[in-house]
C-alpha positions as CSV (number, residue, x, y, z in Angstrom):
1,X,-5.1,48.2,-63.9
2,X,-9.1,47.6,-63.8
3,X,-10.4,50.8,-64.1
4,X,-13.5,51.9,-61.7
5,X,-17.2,50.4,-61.5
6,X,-20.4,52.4,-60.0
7,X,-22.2,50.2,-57.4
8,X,-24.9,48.4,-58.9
9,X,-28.5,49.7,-58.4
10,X,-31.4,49.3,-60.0
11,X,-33.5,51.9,-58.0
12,X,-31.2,54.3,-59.0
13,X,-31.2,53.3,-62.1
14,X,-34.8,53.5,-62.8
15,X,-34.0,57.3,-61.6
16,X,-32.2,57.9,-63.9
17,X,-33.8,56.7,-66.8
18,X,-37.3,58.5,-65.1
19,X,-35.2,62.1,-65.1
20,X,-33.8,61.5,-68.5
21,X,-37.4,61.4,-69.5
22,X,-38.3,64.5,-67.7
23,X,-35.3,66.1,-69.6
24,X,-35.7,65.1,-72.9
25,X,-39.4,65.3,-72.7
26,X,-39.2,69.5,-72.0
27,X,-35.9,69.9,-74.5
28,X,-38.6,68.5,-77.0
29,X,-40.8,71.4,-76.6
30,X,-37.6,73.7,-76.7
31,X,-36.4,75.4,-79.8
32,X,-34.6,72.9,-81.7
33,X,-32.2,76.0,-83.1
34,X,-30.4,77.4,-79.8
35,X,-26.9,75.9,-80.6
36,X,-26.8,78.4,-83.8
37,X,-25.7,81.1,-81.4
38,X,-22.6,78.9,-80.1
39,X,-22.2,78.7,-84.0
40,X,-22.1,81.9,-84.4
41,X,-19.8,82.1,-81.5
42,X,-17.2,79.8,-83.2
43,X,-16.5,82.5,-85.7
44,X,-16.6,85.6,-83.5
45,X,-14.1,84.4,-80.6
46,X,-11.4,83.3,-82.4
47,X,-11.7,86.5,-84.4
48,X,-11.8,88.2,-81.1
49,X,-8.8,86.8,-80.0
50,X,-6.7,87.4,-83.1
51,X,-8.6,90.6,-84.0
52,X,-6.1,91.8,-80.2
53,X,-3.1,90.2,-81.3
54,X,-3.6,92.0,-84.7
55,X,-4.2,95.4,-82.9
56,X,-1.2,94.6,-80.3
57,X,1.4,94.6,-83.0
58,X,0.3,97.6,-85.0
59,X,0.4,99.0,-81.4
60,X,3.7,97.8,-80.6
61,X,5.1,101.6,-79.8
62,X,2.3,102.3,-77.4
63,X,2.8,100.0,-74.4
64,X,0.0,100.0,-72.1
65,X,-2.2,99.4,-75.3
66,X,0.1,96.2,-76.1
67,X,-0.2,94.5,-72.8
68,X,-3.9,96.1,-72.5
69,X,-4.5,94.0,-75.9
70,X,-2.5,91.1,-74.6
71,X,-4.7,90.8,-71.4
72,X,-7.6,90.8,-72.7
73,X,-6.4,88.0,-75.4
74,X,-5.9,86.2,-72.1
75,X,-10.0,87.1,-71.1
76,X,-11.3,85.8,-74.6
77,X,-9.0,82.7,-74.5
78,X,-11.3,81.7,-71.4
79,X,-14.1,82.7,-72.9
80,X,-13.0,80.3,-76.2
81,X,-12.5,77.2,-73.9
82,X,-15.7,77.5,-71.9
83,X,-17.7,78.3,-74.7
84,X,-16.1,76.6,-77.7
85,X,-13.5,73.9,-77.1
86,X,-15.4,72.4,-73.9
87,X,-18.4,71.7,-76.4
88,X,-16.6,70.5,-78.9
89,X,-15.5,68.1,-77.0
90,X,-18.6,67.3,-76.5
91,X,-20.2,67.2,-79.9
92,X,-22.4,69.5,-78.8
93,X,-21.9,73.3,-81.2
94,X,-22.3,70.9,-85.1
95,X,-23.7,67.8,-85.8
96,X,-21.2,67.1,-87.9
97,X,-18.3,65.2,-85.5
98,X,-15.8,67.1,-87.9
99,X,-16.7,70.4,-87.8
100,X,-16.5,70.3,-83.6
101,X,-13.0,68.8,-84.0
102,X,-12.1,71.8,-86.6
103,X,-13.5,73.9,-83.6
104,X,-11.3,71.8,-81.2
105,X,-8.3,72.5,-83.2
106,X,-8.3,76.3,-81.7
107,X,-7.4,74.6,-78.7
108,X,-3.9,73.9,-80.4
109,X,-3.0,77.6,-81.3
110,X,-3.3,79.0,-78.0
111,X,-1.2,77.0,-75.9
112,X,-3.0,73.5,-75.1
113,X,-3.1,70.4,-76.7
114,X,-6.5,69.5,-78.1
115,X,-5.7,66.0,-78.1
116,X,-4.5,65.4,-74.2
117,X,-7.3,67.8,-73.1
118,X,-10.3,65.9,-74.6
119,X,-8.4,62.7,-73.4
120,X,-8.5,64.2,-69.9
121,X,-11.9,65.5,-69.8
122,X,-14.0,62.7,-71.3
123,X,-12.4,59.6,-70.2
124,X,-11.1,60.6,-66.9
125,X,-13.1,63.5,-65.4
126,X,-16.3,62.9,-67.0
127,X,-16.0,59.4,-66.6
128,X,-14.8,59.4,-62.5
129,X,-14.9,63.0,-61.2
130,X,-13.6,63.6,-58.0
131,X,-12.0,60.0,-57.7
132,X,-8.0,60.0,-56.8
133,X,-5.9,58.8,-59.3
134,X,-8.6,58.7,-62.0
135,X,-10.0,62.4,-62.0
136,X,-7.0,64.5,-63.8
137,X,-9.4,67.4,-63.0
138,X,-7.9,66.6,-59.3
139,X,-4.3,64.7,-60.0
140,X,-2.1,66.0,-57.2
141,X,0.9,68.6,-57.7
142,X,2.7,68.6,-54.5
143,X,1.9,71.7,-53.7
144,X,-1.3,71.9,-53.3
145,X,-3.7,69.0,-51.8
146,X,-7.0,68.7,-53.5
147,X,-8.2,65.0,-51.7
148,X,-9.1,65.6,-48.1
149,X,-8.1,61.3,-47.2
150,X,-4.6,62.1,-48.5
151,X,-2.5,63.3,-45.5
152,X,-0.9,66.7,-46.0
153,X,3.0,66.8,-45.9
154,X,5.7,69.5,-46.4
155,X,4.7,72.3,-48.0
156,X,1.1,71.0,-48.1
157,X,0.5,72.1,-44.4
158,X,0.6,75.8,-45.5
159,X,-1.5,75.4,-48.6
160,X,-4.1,77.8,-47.0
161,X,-1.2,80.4,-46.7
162,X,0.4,80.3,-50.3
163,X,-2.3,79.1,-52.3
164,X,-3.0,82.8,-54.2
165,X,0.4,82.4,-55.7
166,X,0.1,79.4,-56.8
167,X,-3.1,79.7,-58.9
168,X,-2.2,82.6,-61.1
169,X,0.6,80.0,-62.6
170,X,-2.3,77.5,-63.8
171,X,-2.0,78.0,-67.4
172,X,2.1,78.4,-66.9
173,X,2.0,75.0,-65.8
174,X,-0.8,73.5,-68.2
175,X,1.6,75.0,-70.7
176,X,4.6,74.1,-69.8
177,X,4.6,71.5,-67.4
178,X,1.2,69.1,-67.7
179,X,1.0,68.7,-71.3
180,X,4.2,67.5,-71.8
181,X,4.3,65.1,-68.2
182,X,0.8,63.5,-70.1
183,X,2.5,63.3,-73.1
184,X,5.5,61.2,-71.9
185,X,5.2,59.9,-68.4
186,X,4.4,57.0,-67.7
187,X,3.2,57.4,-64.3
188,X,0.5,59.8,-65.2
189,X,-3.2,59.5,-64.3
190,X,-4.6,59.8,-68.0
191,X,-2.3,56.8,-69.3
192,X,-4.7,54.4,-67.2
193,X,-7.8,55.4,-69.4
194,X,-5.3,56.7,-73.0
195,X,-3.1,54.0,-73.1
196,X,-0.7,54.5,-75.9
197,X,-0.4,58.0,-77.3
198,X,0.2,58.1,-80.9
199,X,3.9,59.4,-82.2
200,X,1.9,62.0,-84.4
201,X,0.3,63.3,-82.1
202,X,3.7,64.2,-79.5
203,X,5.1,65.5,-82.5
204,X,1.8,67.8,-83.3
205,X,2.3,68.7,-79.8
206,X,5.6,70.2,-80.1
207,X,5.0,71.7,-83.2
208,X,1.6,73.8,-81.9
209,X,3.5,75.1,-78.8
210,X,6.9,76.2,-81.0
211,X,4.5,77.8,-83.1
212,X,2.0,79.3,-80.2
213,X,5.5,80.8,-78.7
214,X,6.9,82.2,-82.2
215,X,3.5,84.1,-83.1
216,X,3.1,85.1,-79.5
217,X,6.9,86.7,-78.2
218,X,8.8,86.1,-81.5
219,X,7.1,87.5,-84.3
220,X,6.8,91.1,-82.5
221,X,10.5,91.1,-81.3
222,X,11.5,90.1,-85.0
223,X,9.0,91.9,-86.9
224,X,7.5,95.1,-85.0
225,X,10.5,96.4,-82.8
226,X,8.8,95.2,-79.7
227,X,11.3,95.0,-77.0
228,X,12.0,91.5,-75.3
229,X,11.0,92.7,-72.0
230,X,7.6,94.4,-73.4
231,X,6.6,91.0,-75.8
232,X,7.6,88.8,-72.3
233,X,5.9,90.8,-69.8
234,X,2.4,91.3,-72.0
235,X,2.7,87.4,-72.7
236,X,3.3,86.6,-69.3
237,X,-0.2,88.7,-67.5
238,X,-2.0,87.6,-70.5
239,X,-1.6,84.1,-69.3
240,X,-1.8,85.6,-65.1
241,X,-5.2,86.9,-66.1
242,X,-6.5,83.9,-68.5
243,X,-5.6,81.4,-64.9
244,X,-7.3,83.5,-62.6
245,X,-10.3,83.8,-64.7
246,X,-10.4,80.2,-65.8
247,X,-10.2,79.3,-62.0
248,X,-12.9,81.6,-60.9
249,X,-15.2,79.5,-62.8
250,X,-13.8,76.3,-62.6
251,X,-12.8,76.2,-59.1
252,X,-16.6,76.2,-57.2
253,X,-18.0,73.5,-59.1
254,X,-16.2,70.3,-57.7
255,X,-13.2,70.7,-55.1
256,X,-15.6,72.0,-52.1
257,X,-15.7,70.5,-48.7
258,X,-19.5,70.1,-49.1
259,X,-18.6,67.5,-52.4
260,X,-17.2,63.9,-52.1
261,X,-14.3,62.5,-52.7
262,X,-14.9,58.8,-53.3
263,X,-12.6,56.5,-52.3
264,X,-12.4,52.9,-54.5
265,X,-12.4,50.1,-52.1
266,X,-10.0,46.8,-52.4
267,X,-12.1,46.0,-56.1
268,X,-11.9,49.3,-57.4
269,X,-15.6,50.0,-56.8
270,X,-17.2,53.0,-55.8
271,X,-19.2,53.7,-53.2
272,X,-22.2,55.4,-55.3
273,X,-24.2,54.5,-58.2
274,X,-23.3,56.3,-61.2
275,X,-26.3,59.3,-61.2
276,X,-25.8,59.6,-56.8
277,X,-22.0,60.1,-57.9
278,X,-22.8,62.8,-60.0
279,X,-24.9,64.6,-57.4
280,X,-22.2,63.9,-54.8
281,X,-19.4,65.7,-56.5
282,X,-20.6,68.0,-58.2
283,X,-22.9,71.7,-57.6
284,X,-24.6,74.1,-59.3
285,X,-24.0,78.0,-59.1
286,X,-26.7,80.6,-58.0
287,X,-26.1,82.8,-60.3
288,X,-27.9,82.7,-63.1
289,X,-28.1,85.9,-65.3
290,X,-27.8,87.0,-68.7
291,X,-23.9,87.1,-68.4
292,X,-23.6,83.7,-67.0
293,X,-25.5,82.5,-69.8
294,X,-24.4,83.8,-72.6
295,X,-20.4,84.7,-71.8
296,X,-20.0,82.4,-69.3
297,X,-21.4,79.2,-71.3
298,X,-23.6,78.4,-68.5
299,X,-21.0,76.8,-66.4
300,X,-23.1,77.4,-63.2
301,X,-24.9,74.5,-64.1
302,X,-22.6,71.9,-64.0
303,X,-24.9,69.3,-62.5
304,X,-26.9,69.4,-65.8
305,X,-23.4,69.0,-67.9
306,X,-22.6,66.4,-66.2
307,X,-25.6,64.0,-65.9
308,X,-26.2,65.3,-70.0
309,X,-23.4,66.4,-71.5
310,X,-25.0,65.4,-74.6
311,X,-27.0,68.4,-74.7
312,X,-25.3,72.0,-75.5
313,X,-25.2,74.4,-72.3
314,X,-27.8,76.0,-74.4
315,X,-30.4,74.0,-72.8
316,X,-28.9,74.0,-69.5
317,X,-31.4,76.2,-67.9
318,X,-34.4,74.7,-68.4
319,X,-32.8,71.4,-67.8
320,X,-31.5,72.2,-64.5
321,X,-35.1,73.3,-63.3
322,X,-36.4,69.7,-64.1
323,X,-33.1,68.1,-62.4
324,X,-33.6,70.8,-59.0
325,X,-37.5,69.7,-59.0
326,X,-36.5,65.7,-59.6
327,X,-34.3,65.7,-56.9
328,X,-36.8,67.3,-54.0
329,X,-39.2,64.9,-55.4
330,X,-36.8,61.7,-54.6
331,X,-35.0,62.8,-51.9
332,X,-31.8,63.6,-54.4
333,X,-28.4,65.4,-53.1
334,X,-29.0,68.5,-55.6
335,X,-26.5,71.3,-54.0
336,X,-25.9,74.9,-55.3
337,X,-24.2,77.8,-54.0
338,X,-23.5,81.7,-54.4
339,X,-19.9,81.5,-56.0
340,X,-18.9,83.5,-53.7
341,X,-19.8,81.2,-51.1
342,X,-18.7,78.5,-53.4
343,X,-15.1,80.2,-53.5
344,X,-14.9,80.5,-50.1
345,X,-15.6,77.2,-49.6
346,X,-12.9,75.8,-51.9
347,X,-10.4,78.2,-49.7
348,X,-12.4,76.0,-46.7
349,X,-10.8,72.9,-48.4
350,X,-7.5,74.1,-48.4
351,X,-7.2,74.7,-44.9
352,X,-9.2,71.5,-43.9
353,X,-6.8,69.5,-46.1
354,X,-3.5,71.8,-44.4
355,X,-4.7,71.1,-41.1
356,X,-5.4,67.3,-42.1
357,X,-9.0,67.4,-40.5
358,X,-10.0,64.2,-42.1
359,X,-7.8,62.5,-39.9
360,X,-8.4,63.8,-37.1
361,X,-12.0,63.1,-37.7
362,X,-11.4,59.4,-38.0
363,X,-9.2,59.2,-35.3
């Protein structure tokens, strides 16, 4: 299948070209060293995250301390994808391609597949966000309905109802469910921009999660007298609290009623030109403290990641202040709201989508 083409515009191109200017004109005048701290950060997390597994099992006989340690594993695995693997991706913590993809690798001991996930980030969501059947970020479930033009059915029509049970299971289906559907079938969304998916790789898949379930529930049952129940139970709310805190800050930046949901006409074109795409699906956050910054890996500004993801989120601040004051000057769709307000408005989607609005509208 032909995948997806931006309208053509040459305004909007010129833009473009104008606000990459702007941008790389003020990251000159930045310090060139910021990406040493995500560096350093690349040591420290992964130690975090071991240093609790380590204290778990010499804590096996004290249960709230097991699962307490467990739990907040499932915190610092969030913390290692939105500060670590989701650069690495990118290129964007060493210069040296290698040394991100060593970083990447993490990805493999705590349940993903680094593989599948870059697969899915850059060449479907980065490359079509927000487009059905392109977007993986967005690919449909069954249970939930993301795409307001796609007609609720079922289950779907009480989305708005059930939805807060269904999110907690994120990872448990990642895990369990979405790796392996990418990995061998055939009628997934990320085979249209993959294409064949190397036999080493499917067995490297299988291998990282027997090991990522034998280190996690196995080696305490069979080595530190932890009972089933207790290594189940801590494994199963350290993986409850890594999906609702991954969703938290994943969940206000595209899937909001106030962001579009291109549809591809009878070509497979889009409506938009590649930089007014951006803008159209995508918003910023508010919030924008010292916590945000430094734990969060700036995700509130997701506009800037997006039109630049080749520059670390350590330049995201000041980059998003030149995008903000670009976009009054031209007239630009620049949106950005109080996650909070953000959240709510996700929830907004849900019941928009449950009570099919959109057709209704068009009718």
């Amino acid at each position: 299948m032909e995948k997806p083409f931006y309208l053509k515009n040459s305004d909007d191109t010129k833009l473009f070209n104008e606000l990459r200017k702007r941008v790389n004109q003020r990251v000159e005048t930045l310090p060139q060293n910021r990406d040493v701290y995500i560096q350093i950060k690349a040591i420290i997390l992964p130690l975090v995250y071991f240093g609790l597994y380590v204290f778990a099992l010499f804590n096996a006989d004290r249960p709230w301390v097991y699962i307490s340690s467990f739990v907040l594993m499932g915190i610092s695995l969030v913390l290692i994808y939105l500060n670590l693997i989701h650069e690495a991706a990118h290129n964007n913590i060493f210069r040296n391609k290698k040394l991100n993809s060593l970083v990447l690798q993490i990805f493999d001991l705590v349940g993903a597949n680094s593989y599948i996930w870059k697969k899915r980030h850059i060449a479907a969501h980065h490359a079509y966000p927000n487009v059905d059947g392109w977007d993986t970020d967005i690919e449909q479930s069954g249970l939930l309905l993301i795409v307001p033009w796609i007609k609720a059915k079922g289950i779907q029509k009480f989305q708005h109802f059930f939805f807060f049970l269904v999110y907690p299971l994120y990872l448990f289906n990642w895990m369990f469910i979405r790796d392996f559907r990418d990995f061998f079938d055939k009628e997934r969304v990320i085979l249209k921009t993959q294409g064949k998916i190397p036999v080493s790789e499917k067995i490297k898949m299988i291998s990282f999660k027997l090991f990522y379930f034998f280190y996690q529930i196995a080696v305490p049952v069979l080595f530190f007298k932890v009972s089933v129940g207790l290594a189940l139970g801590a494994w199963f709310l350290q993986v409850i609290a890594a999906s609702v805190f991954a969703l938290f800050v994943l969940l206000p930046l595209h899937p909001l009623p106030d962001n579009a949901f291109p549809k591809l006409d009878e070509k497979n074109g889009l409506p938009f030109s590649w930089i007014r795409h951006q803008l159209e699906v995508t918003n910023d956050l508010k919030e924008n403290n010292w916590f945000v910054r430094n734990v969060l890996g700036n995700f509130n500004f997701h506009v800037a990641h997006h039109l630049f993801p080749n520059y670390s989120y350590m330049y995201y601040n000041e980059i998003t202040e030149e995008i903000e004051q670009f976009a009054k000057e031209n007239n630009l769709g620049y949106k950005r709201f109080p996650i909070f307000t953000a959240l709510g408005k996700h929830v907004d989607l849900l019941k928009q989508n449950a009570n099919n609005a959109y057709f209704i509208l068009e009718e």
